[in-house]
KELO-423165 format. One record per residue (C-alpha): residue in one letter; x, y, z. Coordinates in steps of 0.1 Angstrom, whole numbers, plus 5000, padded with zeros to 4 digits. Example, Ala and Ser with C-alpha at 12.3 -4.5 7.8 and 13.67 -1.06 7.14 Angstrom:
<nodes>
A512349555078/S513749895071/
</nodes>
This chain:
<nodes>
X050131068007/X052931008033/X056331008022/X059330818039/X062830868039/X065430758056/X069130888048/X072530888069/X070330888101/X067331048094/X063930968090/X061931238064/X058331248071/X056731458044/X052831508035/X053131468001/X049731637984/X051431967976/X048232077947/X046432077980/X048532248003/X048831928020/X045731878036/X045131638068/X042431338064/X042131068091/X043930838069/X046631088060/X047031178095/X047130748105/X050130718078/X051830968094/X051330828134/X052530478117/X055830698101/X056830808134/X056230498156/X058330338120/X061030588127/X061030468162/X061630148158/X064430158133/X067730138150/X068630368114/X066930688123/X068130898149/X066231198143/X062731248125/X062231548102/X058531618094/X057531838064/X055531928036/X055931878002/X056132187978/X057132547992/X053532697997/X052532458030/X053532268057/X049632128059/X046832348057/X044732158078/X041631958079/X040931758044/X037231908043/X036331738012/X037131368027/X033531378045/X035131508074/X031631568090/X029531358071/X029531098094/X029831268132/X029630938154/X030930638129/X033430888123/X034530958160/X037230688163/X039130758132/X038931158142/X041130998172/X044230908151/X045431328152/X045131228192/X047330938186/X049731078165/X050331338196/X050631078214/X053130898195/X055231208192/X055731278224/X056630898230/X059130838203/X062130848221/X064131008191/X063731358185/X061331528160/X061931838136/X059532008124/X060532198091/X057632438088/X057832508049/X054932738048/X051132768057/X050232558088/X046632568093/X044332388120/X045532038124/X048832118109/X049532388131/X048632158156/X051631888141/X054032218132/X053532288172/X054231918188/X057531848170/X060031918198/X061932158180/X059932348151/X061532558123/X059732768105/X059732998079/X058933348088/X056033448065/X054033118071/X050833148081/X049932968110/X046732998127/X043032818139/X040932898114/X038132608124/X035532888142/X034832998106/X034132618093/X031632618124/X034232438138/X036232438171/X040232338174/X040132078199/X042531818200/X045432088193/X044432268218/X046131998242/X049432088222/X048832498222/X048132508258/X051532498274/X053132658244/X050732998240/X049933238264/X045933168275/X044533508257/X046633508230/X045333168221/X041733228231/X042133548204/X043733318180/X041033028188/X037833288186/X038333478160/X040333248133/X043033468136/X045733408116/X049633468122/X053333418108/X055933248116/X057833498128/X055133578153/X055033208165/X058733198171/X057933518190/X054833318215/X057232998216/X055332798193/X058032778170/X061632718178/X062933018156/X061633158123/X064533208093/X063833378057/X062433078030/X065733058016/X067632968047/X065232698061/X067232418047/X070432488060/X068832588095/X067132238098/X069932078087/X072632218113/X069932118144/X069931768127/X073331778128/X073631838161/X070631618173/X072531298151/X075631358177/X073531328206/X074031048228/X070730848221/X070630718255/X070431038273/X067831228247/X065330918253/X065330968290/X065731338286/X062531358265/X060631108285/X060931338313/X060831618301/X056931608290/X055831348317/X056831638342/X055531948323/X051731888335/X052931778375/X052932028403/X057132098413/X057531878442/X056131588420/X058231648393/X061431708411/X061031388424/X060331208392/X063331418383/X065731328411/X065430918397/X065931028361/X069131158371/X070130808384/X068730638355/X070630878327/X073730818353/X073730438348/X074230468310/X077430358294/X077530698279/X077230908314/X080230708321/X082430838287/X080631158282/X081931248320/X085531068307/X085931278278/X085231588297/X087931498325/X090431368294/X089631688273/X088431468239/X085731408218/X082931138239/X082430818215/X078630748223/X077430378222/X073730488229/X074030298256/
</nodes>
């Protein structure tokens, strides 16, 4: 049920089970953990672009009719793969897009929200709809935390509320929210400008980035202050800083 495309630079991850709005089972959600670490590993792809087939959802969540609690403890480890895929996100040192295509429910609001840049289109409904499946939204809420403020998401998380698009780009879970007909052309100029992006300097960029975001200041500022020298040592420091000076275009290496 996972698609993969790759095409002048870009990897297309896309849930491909539109009839069912796209719906997240363990082994859905493994495909699409082994897409991204595939994406990272392929010296092809220099940005990954995560969707959902069809124009009514992005995912809407949870596949309920896979047996999702039919089998609470045999089950638990293969519940862990939305964890991994988290994981793997923030790890791939390439960046992700999220192209938010409509509905994004539960576990897919929870993928919608830990792409680094998320576009979205403004009537989508996004939400936590698990308390009223008996259910609580726990692994996304590791992903939800830094992004929502803590009583808008407790509201959100205790009551199933339900929002749009243009009301996530509004709390910052989104990146920005654009009519249907213009979500296209919006991904496409970020991906544009992430494919010019010395490679180099977004790996190390993004690395720090969300290995700081949990440290207290001083901690970070120091894990910072070597970054800096790291990012300096790269071939393209060197030219980005030589273009500058020699008013031209850098030539990145990704080196």
């Amino acid at each position: 049920m996972i698609e993969y495309l790759v095409d002048d630079g870009v990897a297309t991850v896309t849930i491909n089970d539109p009839a069912r709005r796209n719906p997240l089972s363990n082994d859905v959600i493994a495909q699409l953990k082994n897409a991204v670490i595939r994406a990272g590993d392929d010296d092809a792809v220099a940005v990954v672009v995560i969707t959902g087939a069809g124009d009514r959802a992005f995912s809407a969540g949870g596949d309920l009719a896979s047996g999702f609690v039919d089998s609470p403890l045999p089950g638990h480890a293969a519940r862990g793969e939305l964890a991994d895929l988290f994981r793997a996100m923030t790890l791939l040192p390439k960046p992700v897009v999220g192209r938010v295509n409509g509905a994004a429910l539960g576990g897919g609001f929870g993928v919608a929200a830990a792409c680094d840049i998320t576009i979205v289109v403004e009537d989508a409904k996004m939400g936590t709809p698990e308390i009223g499946l008996g259910l609580w939204p726990m692994m996304i809420s590791a992903v939800l935390f830094p992004l929502v403020p803590r009583k808008t998401l407790m509201w959100m998380m205790m009551t199933g509320a339900v929002i749009t698009g243009e009301r996530a780009a509004e709390l910052g879970i989104a990146t920005m929210s654009v009519p249907a007909p213009d979500l296209d052309d919006a991904v496409n100029g970020i991906v544009t400008k992430l494919k010019r992006a010395p490679s180099g300097a977004m790996a190390l960029g993004k690395r720090s980035f969300y290995a700081t975001a949990s440290m207290d200041p001083d901690t970070a500022l120091d894990h910072l202050h070597i970054g800096l020298t790291a990012v300096s040592f790269t071939d393209d420091a060197a030219e980005g800083v030589s273009a500058f000076l020699e008013r031209r275009d850098p030539n990145w290496t990704g080196r």
